[in-house]
C-alpha positions in Angstrom: 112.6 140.5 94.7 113.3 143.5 97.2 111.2 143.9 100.2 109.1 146.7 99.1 107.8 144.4 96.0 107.3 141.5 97.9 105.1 143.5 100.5 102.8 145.3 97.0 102.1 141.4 96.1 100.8 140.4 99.4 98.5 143.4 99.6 97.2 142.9 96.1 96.7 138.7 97.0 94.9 140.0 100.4 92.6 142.4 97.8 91.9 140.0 95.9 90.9 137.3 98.4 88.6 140.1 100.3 86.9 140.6 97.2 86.6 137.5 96.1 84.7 136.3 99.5 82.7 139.2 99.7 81.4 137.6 96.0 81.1 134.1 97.5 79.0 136.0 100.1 76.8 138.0 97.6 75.8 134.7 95.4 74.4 133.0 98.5 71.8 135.5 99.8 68.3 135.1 99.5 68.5 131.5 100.0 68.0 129.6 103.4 69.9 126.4 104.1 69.9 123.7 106.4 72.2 120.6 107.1 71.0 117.3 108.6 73.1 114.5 109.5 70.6 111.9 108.0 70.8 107.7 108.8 69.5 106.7 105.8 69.4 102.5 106.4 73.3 101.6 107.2 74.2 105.0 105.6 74.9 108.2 107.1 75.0 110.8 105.0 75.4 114.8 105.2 72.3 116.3 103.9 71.2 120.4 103.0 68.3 121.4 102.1 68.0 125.0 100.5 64.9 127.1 99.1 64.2 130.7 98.6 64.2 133.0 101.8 61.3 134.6 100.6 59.1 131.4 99.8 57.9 129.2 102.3 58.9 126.0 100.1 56.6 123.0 100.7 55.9 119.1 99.8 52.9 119.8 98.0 54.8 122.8 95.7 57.6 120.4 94.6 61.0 119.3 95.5 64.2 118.2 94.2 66.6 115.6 95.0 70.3 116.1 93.5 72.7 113.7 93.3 76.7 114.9 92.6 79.3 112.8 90.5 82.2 110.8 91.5 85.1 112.8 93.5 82.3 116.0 94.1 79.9 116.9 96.9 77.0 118.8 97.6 78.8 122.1 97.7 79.5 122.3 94.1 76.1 121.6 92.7 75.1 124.6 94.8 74.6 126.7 91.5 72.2 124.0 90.0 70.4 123.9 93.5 69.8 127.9 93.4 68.5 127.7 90.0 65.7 125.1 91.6 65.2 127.1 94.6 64.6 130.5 92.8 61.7 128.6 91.3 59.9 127.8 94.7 61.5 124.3 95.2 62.6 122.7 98.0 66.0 121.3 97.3 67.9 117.9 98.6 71.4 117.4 98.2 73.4 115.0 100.1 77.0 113.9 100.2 76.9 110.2 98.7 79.3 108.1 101.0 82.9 108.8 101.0 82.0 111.8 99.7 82.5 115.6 101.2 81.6 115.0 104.6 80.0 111.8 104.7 81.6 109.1 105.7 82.3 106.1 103.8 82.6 103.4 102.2 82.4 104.7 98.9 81.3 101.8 96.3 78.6 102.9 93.3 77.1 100.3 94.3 76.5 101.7 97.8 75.8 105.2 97.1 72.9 103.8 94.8 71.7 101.9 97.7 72.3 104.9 100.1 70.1 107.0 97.5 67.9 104.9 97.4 67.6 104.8 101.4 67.2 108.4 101.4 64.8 109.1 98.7 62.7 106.2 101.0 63.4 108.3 104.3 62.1 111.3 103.2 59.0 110.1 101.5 58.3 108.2 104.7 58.7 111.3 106.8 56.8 113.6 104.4 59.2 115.5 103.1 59.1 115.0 99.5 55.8 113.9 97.8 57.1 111.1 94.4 54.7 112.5 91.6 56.0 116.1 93.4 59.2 115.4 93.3 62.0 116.0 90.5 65.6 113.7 90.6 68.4 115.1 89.1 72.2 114.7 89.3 75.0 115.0 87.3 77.7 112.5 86.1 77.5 109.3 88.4 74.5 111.2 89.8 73.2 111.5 87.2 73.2 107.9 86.4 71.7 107.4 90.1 68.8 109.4 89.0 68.1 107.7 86.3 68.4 104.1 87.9 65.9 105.4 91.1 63.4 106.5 89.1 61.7 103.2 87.9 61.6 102.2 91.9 60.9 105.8 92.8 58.2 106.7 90.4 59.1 110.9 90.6 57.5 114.0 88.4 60.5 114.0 86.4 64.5 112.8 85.8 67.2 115.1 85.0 70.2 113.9 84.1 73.4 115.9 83.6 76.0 114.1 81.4 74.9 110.9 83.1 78.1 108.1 84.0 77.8 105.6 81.4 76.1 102.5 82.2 76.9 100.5 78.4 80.0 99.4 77.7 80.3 100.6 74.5 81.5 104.1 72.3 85.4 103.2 73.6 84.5 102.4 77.1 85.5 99.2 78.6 83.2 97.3 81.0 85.8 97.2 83.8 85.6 101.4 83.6 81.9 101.2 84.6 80.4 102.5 87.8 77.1 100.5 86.8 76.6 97.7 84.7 73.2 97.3 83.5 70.9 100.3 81.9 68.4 101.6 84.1 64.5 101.3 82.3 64.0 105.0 81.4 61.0 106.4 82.6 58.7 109.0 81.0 59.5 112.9 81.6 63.0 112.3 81.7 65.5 115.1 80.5 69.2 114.0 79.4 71.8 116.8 78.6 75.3 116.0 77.7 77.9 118.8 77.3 79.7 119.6 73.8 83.2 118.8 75.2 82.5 115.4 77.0 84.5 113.0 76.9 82.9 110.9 73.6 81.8 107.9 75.4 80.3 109.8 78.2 78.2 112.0 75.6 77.0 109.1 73.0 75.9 106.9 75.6 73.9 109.6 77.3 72.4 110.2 73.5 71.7 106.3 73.5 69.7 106.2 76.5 67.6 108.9 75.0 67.4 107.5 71.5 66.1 103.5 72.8 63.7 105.1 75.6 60.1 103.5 74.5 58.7 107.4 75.7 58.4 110.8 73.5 59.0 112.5 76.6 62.5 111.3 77.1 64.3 114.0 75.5 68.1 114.3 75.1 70.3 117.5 74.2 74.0 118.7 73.8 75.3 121.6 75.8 77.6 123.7 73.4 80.6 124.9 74.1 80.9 123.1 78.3 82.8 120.9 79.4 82.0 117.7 81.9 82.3 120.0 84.9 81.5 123.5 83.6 77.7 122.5 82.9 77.3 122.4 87.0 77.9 126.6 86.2 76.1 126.5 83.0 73.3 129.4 82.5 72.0 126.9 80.0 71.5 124.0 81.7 70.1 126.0 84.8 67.0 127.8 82.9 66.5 124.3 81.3 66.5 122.4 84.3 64.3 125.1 85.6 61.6 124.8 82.6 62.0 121.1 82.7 61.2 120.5 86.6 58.1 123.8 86.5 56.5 121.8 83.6 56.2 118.6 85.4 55.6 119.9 88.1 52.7 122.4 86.7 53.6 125.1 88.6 54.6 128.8 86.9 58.0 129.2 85.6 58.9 132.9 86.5 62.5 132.0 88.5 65.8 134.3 87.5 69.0 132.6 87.1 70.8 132.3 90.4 74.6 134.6 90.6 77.7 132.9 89.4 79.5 135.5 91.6 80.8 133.2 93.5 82.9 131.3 90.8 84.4 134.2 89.8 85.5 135.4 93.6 86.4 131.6 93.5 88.9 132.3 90.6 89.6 135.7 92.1 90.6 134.4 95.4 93.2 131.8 93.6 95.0 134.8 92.0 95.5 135.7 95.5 96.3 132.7 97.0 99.3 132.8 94.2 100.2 136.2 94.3 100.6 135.8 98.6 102.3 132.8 98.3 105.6 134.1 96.5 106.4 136.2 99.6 105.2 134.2 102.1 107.8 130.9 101.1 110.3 133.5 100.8 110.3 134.5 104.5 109.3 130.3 105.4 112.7 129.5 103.8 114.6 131.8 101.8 116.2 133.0 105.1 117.9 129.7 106.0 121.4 128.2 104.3 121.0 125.4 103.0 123.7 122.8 104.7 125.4 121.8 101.3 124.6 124.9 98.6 123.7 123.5 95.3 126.6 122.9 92.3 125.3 126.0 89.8 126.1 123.9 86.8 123.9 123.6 83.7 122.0 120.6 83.5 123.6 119.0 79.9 120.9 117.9 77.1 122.1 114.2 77.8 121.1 114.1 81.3 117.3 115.5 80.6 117.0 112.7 78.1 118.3 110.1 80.2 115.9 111.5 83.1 112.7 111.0 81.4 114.0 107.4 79.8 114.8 106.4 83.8 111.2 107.9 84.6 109.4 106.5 81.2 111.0 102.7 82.3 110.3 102.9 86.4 106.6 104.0 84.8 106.0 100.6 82.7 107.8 99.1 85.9 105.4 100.5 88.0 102.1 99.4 86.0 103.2 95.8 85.4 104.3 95.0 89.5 100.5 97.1 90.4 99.2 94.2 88.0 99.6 91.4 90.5 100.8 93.3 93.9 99.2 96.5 95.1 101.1 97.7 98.1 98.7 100.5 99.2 95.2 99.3 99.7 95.2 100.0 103.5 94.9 103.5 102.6 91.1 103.3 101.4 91.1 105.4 98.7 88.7 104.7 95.7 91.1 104.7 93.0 93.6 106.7 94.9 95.2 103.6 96.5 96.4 103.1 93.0 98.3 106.4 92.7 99.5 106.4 95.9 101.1 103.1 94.9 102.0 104.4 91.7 103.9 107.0 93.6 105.5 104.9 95.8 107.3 102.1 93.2 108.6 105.0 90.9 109.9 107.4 94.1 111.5 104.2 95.2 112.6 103.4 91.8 114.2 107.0 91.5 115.8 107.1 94.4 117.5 104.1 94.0 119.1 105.1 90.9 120.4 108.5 92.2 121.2 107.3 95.6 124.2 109.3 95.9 122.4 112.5 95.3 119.3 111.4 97.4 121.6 111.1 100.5 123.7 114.3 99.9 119.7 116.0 98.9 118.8 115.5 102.1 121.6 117.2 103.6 119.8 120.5 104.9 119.3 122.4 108.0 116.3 121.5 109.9 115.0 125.4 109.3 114.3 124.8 106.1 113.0 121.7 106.4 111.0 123.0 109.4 110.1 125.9 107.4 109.2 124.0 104.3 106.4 121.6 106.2 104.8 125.0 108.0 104.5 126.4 104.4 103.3 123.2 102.8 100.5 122.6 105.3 99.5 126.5 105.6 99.0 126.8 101.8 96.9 123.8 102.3 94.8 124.7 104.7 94.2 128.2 102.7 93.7 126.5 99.1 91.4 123.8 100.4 89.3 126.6 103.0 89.1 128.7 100.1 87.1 126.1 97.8 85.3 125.3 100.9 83.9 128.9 101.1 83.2 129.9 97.8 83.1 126.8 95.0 83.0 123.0 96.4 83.4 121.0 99.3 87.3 120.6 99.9 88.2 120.5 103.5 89.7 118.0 105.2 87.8 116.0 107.6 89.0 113.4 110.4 89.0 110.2 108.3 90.8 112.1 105.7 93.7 113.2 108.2 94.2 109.6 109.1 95.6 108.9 105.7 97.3 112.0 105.1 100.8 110.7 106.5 100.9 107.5 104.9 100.2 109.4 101.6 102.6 111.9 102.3 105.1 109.7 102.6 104.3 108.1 98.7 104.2 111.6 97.6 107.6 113.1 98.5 109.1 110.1 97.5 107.6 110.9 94.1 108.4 114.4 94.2 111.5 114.0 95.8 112.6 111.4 92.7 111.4 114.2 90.4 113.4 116.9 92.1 116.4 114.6 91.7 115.9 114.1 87.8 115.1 117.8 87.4 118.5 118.8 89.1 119.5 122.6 90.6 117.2 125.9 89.7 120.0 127.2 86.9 117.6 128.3 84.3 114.4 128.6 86.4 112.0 128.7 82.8 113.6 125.5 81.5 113.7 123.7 84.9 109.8 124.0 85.0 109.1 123.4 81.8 111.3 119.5 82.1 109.6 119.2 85.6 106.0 119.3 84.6 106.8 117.5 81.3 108.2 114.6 83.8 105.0 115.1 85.0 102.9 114.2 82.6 105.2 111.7 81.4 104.3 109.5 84.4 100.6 110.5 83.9 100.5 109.1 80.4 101.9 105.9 81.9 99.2 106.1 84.5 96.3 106.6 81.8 98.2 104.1 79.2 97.2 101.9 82.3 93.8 102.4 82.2 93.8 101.6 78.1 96.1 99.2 77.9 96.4 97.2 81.4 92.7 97.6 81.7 93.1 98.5 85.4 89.4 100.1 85.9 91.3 103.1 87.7 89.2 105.2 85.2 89.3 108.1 87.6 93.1 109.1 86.6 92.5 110.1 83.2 88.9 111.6 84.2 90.9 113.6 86.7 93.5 114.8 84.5 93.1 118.8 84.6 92.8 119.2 87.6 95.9 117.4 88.4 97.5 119.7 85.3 96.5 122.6 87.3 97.7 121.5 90.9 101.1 120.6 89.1 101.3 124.2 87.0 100.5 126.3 90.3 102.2 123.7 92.9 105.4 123.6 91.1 105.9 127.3 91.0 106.3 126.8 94.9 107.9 123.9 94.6 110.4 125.5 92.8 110.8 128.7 94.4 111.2 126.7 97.9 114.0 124.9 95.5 115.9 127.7 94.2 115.4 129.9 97.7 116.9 126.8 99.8 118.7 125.2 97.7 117.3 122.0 98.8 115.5 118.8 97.0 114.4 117.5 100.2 112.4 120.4 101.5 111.0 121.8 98.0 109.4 118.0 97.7 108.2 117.9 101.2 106.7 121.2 100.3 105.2 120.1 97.3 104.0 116.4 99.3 102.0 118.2 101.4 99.9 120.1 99.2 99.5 116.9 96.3 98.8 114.4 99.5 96.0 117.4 100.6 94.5 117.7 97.0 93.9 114.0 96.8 92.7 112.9 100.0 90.2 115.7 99.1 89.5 114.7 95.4 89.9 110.5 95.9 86.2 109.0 97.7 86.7 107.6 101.1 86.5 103.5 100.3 
């Protein structure tokens, strides 16, 4: 790509990030927030409370607390909490622990207790009012919710596609964040979306269909998935009309602006159209040491590659059966991947050792060069969710573990760059290296099916890893095919997979 190009795409990535935060911006006025660092028993939680700039929310006019699921945080039920504030309520959402920027431990366990803590703290302080108050939460908060509410005693539950708390409709009981039903209580809402996962819908219908009261009511969202209800216009003016009519106050509150998932979107375009010229001046002016053969990779070879990758897999799950090598990184679930990556990198490695040693072979520009771009586009991608859609940036306890899982993942990556051999035919080359990819994430769910290892995460986690590995491998490959090196497009790529999952992975 000639200069003048390269300099059009960067302009049109800078337009579309401008205009995507000035949409971030727009969806958030009218609405006052404030964040508390609460002690809630042994927990210490980040807490914001939002209402309506123009209202002067109170106790006595009704509240809501909001509880997020497993791997979110506050930030992204902001929609959900808009759509309570625009109807005159005071609205609680906290980051359980290990979660956005509380600290942890993470167990569900503890964030049930830590819920608990905090729905006693603010009572106690006056803040919320029980018969004025509405819970609500969605996925494992949902199921928080539900369980407080017998102890709590509120207006009124809502639960959005509620974790399953039944082993039963497929689900396994070592998959379960919570063990035991909770003892619905009356006024209680239960919506599920259309494209659930089936367990995760049925058993949120169950809970509705063997509650003793006519006012636990149940309801499927069409046409949303587990995550896009948090942005539904449905399940807002519901929630809405739910908490107004236990509450007995007028329902006249407009839908809140989802401009800020769109400038979200938006700003991603940007992030992608910037980052082709940006690697190209981070590496594609260096020489690689030792230039890359420009043979064609034979049919044989790519066969053989995902057989080696398919058998270090299976390897991989049976050793993580009795040894797990990465605990000390305190990762809910995350441990395990890290792990994952490690055996099979190793595994890779070991077989290609020849080409691993001459892969490395490259001048310490583009290596340098490489790392600076890796931890740059980081930086932007997670600042960028930060701004406009969900909590993403990387905190202190999170930077402790990036190096160790760095390490895991470009010895992943860097196994994968090795099966995947030279950029000759860029299309095909990405096509084999993301179907490598979700080779070893088939293993990893097979796991969960078949091994039983509870790491039910990984499979619930599954497209957004689809989408790291679509938009990160472009990069990774460009960084390949401008340097002509393995060991610097994995680094690249290390970087931003070890950033995504300290992000996405509860602090345990």
């Amino acid at each position: 790509m000639d200069k003048k190009k390269q300099v059009w795409q960067a302009l049109a990535g800078i337009l579309c990030l401008v205009i995507g935060a000035l949409l971030a911006v727009y969806a958030g006025r009218g609405y006052t927030q404030h964040r508390y660092i609460v002690d809630a028993a042994a927990c210490r939680m980040d807490l914001v409370v939002m209402s309506r700039a123009d209202l002067l929310a109170s106790p006595d006019t009704g509240s809501v607390v909001l509880f997020h699921g497993l791997s979110a945080n506050k930030v992204i039920m902001e929609y959900l909490a808009r759509a309570f504030a625009q109807a005159g309520l005071r609205v609680f959402i906290p980051d359980l622990p290990g979660h956005g920027r509380s600290p942890g431990p993470f167990t569900p366990e503890q964030a049930e207790s830590c819920s608990a803590s905090l729905l006693r703290g603010l009572a106690a302080r006056g803040m919320i009012i029980p018969d004025r108050t509405i819970l609500a939460g969605h996925s494992m908060g949902g199921a928080i919710a539900l369980r407080l509410a017998d102890k709590f005693r509120p207006a009124g539950v809502i639960a959005i596609s509620p974790a399953p708390m039944v082993a039963a409709h497929g689900i396994s009981p070592e998959n379960l964040l919570f063990h035991s039903p909770p003892l619905l209580t009356p006024n209680t809402l239960i919506m599920a979306a259309q494209f659930d996962a089936p367990g995760i819908r049925d058993s949120a219908a169950d809970l509705a269909a063997h509650s003793p009261y006519s006012w636990a009511k149940f309801y499927e969202v069409p046409w949303n998935t587990h995550v896009s209800v948090l942005f539904s216009t449905t399940v807002a003016r519901d929630a809405q009309a739910w908490a107004t009519h236990m509450l007995q106050i007028p329902n006249i509150a407009r839908l809140p602006s989802r401009a800020n998932v769109f400038g979200c979107v938006l700003g991603i375009v940007g992030l992608l159209l910037i980052a082709g010229p940006f690697l190209r001046e981070m590496v594609g002016k260096n020489t690689p040491a030792a230039p890359e053969a420009s043979e064609t990779r034979q049919p044989v070879q790519r066969v053989r590659g995902f057989v080696e990758l398919g058998l270090l897999s299976a390897v991989a799950l049976v050793i993580l059966q009795f040894w797990h090598p990465a605990r000390i990184f305190r990762l809910f679930e995350g441990d395990y991947l890290a792990a994952f990556f490690l055996i099979v990198g190793v595994g890779l490695i070991l077989l290609h050792l020849k080409d691993a040693s001459t892969g490395f072979r490259a001048q310490r520009g583009v290596l340098f060069g490489a790392a600076v771009a890796g931890l740059l586009m980081t930086l932007l991608v997670n600042g960028w969710f930060e701004l406009t859609l969900t909590g993403a940036w990387l905190n202190v306890a999170r930077w402790e573990r990036l190096p160790l899982f760095f390490l895991t993942a470009f010895l992943f990556l860097y196994g994968l760059e090795l099966l995947a051999g030279p950029v000759v035919n860029g299309g095909m080359r990405y096509v084999s290296w993301f179907l490598l990819l979700v080779l070893a994430w088939l293993f990893l769910s097979a796991g969960v099916l078949y091994f039983h290892s509870g790491e039910i995460l990984l499979p619930l986690l599954s497209p957004y890893f689809a989408l790291l590995f679509l938009s990160s491998g472009l990069g990774i490959q460009l960084v390949r095919r401008e340097s002509g090196s393995p060991s610097a497009a994995a680094l690249f790529g290390a970087i931003l997979l070890a950033g995504f999952c300290l992000v996405i992975f509860p602090l345990s």
